[in-house]
N, C-alpha and C positions, 0 to 999 in steps of 0.2 A: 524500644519501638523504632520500626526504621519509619527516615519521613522521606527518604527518595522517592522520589515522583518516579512513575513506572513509565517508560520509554517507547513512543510508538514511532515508526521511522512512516511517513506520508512520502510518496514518489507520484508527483503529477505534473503535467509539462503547462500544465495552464497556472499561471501565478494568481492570479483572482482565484481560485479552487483554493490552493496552497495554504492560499492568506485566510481563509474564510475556514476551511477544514482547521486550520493548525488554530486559529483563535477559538474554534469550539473547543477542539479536545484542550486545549490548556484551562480555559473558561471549566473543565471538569477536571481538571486537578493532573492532566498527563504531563507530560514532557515531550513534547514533538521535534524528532530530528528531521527536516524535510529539505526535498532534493525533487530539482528540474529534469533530472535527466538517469533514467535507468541505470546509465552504468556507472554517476559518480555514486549510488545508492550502494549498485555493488563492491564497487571499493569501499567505500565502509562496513558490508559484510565481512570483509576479510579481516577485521580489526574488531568489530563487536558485535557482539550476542543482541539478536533482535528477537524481542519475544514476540509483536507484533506487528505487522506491514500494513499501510490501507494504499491498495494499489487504484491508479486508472488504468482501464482497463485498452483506452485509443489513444496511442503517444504515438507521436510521428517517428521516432528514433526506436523503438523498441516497443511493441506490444506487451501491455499485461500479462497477457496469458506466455508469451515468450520468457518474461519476468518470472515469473510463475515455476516455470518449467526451473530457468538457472537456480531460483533459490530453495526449491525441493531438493536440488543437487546439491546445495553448500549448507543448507539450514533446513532438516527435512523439519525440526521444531519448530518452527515460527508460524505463527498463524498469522493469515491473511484475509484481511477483507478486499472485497473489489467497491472500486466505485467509477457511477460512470454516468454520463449526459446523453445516453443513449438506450434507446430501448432495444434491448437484441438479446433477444431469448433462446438462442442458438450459444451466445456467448456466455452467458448466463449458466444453460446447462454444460458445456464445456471446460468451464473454472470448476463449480461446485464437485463433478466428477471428480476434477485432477485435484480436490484435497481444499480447494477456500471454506474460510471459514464462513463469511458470506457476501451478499453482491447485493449492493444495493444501488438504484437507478435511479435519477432526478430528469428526466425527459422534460425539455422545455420544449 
């Protein structure tokens, strides 16, 4: 039996998100690799196999959906969820189109 923890890489620029996403999914048995800034995410692309990404979707350095776009190019495999503090339903169906797996919104 394998007991590796399955691997989700979290890319969000807000650290309170980070901290709080990354203690849920370990709190359910994942392994979170997570990253402030889009593009140290993608260099770790080029090193390992991400089966799963949980992106935000408004980063000041790099938009999700920009995200999006580069890792359908390098990892057409990887599934992605969105997540995000905003309600925007234009963004929403824009991901889902381009292939996310899904989007989920916590509008404060």
């Amino acid at each position: 039996m394998n007991d590796v923890a399955p691997v989700i890489c979290l890319v969000d620029d807000d650290a309170s998100i980070r901290k709080s996403v990354t203690r849920l999914l370990e709190s359910s048995g994942f392994k979170v690799d997570a990253f402030s800034e889009p593009e140290a995410f993608l260099g770790h692309l080029t090193a390992h196999s991400v089966p799963l990404a949980v992106l935000d979707i408004w980063m000041d350095k790099m938009t999700g959906m920009v995200l999006l776009a580069h890792l359908c190019a390098r990892s057409p495999k990887t599934r992605v969820i969105f997540i995000t503090g905003r309600e925007d339903h234009a963004a929403k169906t824009t991901v889902m189109q381009a292939g996310a797996f899904a989007f989920f919104c916590q509008a404060v």
